[in-house]
C-alpha positions in Angstrom: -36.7 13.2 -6.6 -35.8 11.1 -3.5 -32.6 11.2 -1.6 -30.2 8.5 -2.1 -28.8 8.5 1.5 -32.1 9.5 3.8 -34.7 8.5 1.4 -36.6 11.7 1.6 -38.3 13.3 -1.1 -36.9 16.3 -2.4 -38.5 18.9 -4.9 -37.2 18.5 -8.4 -33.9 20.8 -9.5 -33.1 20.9 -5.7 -29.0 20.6 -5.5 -29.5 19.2 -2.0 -32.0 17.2 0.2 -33.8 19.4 3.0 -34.1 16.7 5.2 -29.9 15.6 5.4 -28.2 17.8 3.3 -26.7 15.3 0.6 -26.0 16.7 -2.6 -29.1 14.6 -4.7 -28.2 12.4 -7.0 -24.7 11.6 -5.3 -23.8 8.4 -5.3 -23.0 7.0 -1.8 -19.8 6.1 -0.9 -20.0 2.1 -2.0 -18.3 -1.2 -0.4 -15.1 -0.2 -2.4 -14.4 2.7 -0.1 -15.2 0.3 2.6 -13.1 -2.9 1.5 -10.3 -0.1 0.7 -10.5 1.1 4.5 -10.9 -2.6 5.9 -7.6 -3.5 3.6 -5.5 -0.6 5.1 -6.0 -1.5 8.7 -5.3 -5.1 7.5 -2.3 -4.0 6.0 -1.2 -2.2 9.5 -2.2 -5.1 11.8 -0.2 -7.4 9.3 2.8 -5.2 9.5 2.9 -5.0 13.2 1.8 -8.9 13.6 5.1 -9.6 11.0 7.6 -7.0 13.7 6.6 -8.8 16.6 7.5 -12.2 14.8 10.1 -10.9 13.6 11.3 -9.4 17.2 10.7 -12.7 19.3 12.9 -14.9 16.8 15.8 -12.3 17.1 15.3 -12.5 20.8 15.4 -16.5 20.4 18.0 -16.4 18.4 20.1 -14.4 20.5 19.2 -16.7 23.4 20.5 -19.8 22.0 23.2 -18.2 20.3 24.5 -16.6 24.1 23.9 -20.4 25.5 26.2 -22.0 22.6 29.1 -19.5 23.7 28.3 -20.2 27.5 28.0 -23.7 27.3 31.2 -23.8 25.2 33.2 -21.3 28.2 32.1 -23.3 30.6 33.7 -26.9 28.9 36.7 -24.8 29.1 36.8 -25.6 24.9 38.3 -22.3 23.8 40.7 -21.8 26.2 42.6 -25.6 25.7 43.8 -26.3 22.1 42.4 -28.2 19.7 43.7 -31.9 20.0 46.2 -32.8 17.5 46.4 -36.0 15.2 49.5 -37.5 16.0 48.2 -37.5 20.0 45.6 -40.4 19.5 
């Protein structure tokens, strides 16, 4: 009986290998465990990619929203009232 992680050979009835101490017969931990690991830490890097998108468009936002109010102080437009109808 040979060992299905270090490929030594192992006496028959033997619960473990000699050589690495795998249980024989166990079945290695396959690209499913793998892919499920690989799909976590995409799953984290995606989440912290879609915050700091998320963070820089409030930050732009907030930007050109402060620039409308200051542009619109500066033209003096809230503090004069609106032009009326019958004026033109």
């Amino acid at each position: 009986m040979f060992c299905t992680r270090c490929g030594k050979e192992n006496a028959e009835g033997s619960a473990f290998c000699f050589s690495c101490g795998t249980r024989v017969g166990e079945a290695q931990p396959g690209k499913r465990r793998q892919w499920s690991k690989i799909a976590g830490i995409l799953d984290i890097v995606s989440a912290g990619v879609s915050f700091v998108i998320f963070l820089v468009w409030a930050i732009i936002w907030f930007l050109g929203a402060a620039a409308l109010v200051l542009t619109a102080l500066a033209r003096d437009e809230f503090r004069q009232p609106l032009a009326s109808s019958q004026d033109a």
